[in-house]
C-alpha positions, 0 to 999 in steps of 0.5 A, a space after each residue: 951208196 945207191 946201186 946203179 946199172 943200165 937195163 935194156 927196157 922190156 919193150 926192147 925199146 932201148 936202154 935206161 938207167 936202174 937204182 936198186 931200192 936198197 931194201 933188206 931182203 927178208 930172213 926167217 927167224 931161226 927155227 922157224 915152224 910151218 903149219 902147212 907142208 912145203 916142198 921147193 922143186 929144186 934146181 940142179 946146177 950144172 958143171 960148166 966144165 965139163 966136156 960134153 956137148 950141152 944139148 946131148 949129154 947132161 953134166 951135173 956139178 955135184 957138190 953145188 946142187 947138194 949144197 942148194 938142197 942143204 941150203 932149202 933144208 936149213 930154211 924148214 922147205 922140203 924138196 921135191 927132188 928131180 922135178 921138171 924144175 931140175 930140167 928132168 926130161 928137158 936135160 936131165 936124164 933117168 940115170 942122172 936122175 936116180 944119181 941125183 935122188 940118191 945123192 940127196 937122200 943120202 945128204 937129208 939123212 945128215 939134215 934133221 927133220 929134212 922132207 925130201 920127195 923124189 920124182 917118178 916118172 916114165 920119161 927113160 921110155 922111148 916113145 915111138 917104141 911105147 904102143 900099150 898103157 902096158 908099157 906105160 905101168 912097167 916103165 913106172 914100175 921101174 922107176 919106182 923099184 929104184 927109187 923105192 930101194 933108195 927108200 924114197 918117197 915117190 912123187 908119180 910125175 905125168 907121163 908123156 908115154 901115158 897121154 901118147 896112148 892111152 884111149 880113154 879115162 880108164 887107160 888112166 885109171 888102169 895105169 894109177 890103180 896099179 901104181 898106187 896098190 903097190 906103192 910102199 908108201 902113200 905118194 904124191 900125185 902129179 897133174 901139170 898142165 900143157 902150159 908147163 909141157 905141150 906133150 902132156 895136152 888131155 892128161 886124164 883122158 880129156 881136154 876138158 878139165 872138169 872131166 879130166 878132174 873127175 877121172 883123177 878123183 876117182 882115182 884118188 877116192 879108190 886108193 885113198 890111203 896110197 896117196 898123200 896129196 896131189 899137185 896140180 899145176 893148171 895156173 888156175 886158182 879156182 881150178 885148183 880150190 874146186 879139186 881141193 874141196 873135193 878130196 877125201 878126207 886127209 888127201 893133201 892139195 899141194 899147189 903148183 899155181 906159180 901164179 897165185 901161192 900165197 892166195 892157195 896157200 892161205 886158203 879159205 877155211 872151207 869145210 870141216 876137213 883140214 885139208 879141204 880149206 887151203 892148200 900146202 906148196 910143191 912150187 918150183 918158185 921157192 927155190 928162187 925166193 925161199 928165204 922169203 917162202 920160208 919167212 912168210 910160212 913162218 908167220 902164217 903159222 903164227 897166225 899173222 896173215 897180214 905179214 904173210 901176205 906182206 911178204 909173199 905178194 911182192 914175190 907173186 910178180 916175179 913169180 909170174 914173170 918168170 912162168 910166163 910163157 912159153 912156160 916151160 922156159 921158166 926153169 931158165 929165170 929160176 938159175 937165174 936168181 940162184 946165180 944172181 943170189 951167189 947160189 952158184 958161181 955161173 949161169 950154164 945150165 943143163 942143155 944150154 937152156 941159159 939162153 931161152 929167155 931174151 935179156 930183156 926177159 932177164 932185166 925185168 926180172 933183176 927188176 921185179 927181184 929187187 922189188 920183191 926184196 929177193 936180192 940177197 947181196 945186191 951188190 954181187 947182183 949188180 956185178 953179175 948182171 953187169 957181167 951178163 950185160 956185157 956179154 950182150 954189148 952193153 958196156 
């Protein structure tokens, strides 16, 4: 029996009637393998219940985010824990930060083979009160003391306190240099673009990303051995393919591109150097479409492209639906699907951010998830969009 609701038309010109397509949405094979590595930024889910005032306080419903983490552990995909997916510095605090990376390196002990990397930033810093790149290293060092203690491997976020201050490229480089020299661990770095969060415009040094590119080369070539990869997050594939050519020998590109994955991820066998020809994942749009990320990863590793793609190019329009801009917003449609999926039983988010997407923005993303074939039970969707829609007066 076909599924059938009304949609508000993303023009806003009206309402129309939507026929879900009725496919079955793709599953990995159990025990599936990857041949590239693959963390899911990973969303928290918020108490609903709890008595607090949304915009100043963040409350977390414990049991429900951990289950999700469980749930990207069974399919083969990492998490990158405490990311700006689960709203850090945009509703989650450092506190409930460290509560949440602790919290989830405790469940991955019980998760065979769990890979879990944790958020380290500065973002518990005030800004008005930071005045030196002195300031800026202590901050990290906090951090990075705690979740070390934790026995977290780190991923060193942008820091807004760092592109407050800092004067030039070698403000950059004091400050990663002596991060990096004293991490225990080879970690991951993290370049997320001003589309993604406006505060962090000229990180590296410079509005220009060619220059910005070179300072955090040469940060990288420096201490090699104390970085795993880097993220970028410039939704620029030939950006990114620039910087993944070159990387020492070892260092990992971990895409951040929610626009073109499955391109980046594939790769194009450039060069001798394994790293240098593709890049692995640090997404925050697998937590909305894992099951197919972890079927597609699947397949490439058997060497079957056609179905890699066939898998994950259905999935790239949702994608760039859901990062479009204002960027930033996009942790809103990521929920979204969760609660769509069944993932969580409500759409309330940490700081009230349920509401900045239109529901226009909303039924054409029901739409495009039902196109790429992510509805995991189309049925409970319809319901909750339904629900969703009344709420807005369509009955």
């Amino acid at each position: 029996m076909a599924l059938t609701l009304t949609l508000p038309e993303a023009s806003g010109g009206g309402l129309k009637p939507y026929t879900l397509r009725g496919s079955t949405p793709v599953q990995p094979a159990p025990g599936t393998r990857f041949d590239r590595i693959a963390y899911s930024a990973a969303h928290v889910v918020a108490d609903p219940l709890a008595a607090v005032d949304p915009w100043l306080a963040c409350a977390v419903d414990w049991e429900a985010t951990i289950a999700y983490r469980r749930h990207l552990w069974s399919l083969g995909l990492g998490v990158a824990e405490a990311m700006d997916t689960a709203q850090r510095g945009m509703g989650l605090d450092w506190p409930t930060s460290l509560e949440l990376i602790r919290r989830s390196l405790d469940a991955a002990k019980d998760m065979p083979g769990a890979l879990i990397a944790s958020g380290c930033g500065t973002d518990h810093l005030v800004l008005e009160n930071v005045k030196t790149v002195g300031d800026v290293i202590r901050g990290y060092e906090e951090q990075m003391e705690a979740i070390e203690k934790l026995g977290g491997k780190l991923i060193v976020m942008a820091s807004r306190a760092l592109a407050r201050v800092a004067q030039s490229p070698a403000d950059y480089e004091r400050v990663y240099d002596r991060i990096l020299r004293q991490a225990r661990q080879p970690v991951v770095l993290h370049w997320l673009g001003d589309m993604f969060d406006p505060a962090l415009a000229g990180y590296w040094g410079s509005p220009d990303t060619e220059s910005a590119m070179d300072t955090a080369l040469s940060i990288i070539e420096a201490n090699a051995s104390k970085v795993d990869g880097i993220k970028i997050s410039l939704l620029d594939k030939d950006q990114e393919i620039a910087m993944r050519r070159r990387l020492p020998a070892g260092v990992r590109m971990y895409t951040g591109d929610d626009f073109n994955y499955a391109e980046l991820i594939a790769g194009d066998g450039f060069g001798k150097e394994a790293t240098h020809g593709k890049s692995d994942a640090l997404l925050g749009i697998f937590d909305a479409i894992a099951p197919a990320a972890s079927a597609a990863l699947g397949e490439l590793a058997q060497g079957n492209l056609e179905k890699f793609h066939a898998i994950l190019a259905p999935t790239v329009p949702l994608s760039r639906h859901i990062f479009a801009a204002p960027t930033r917003f996009y942790k809103t449609g990521v929920v979204f699907m969760a609660w769509l999926n069944g993932r969580q039983s409500h759409f309330t988010m940490v700081g009230g951010q349920q509401s900045t997407r239109s529901l226009q923005h909303l039924a054409e993303l029901f739409r495009l998830a039902d196109a790429a074939h992510v509805l995991e039970q189309p049925e409970l969707a319809v319901r909750r969009m339904k629900t969703l829609l009344a709420l807005h007066g369509i009955e």
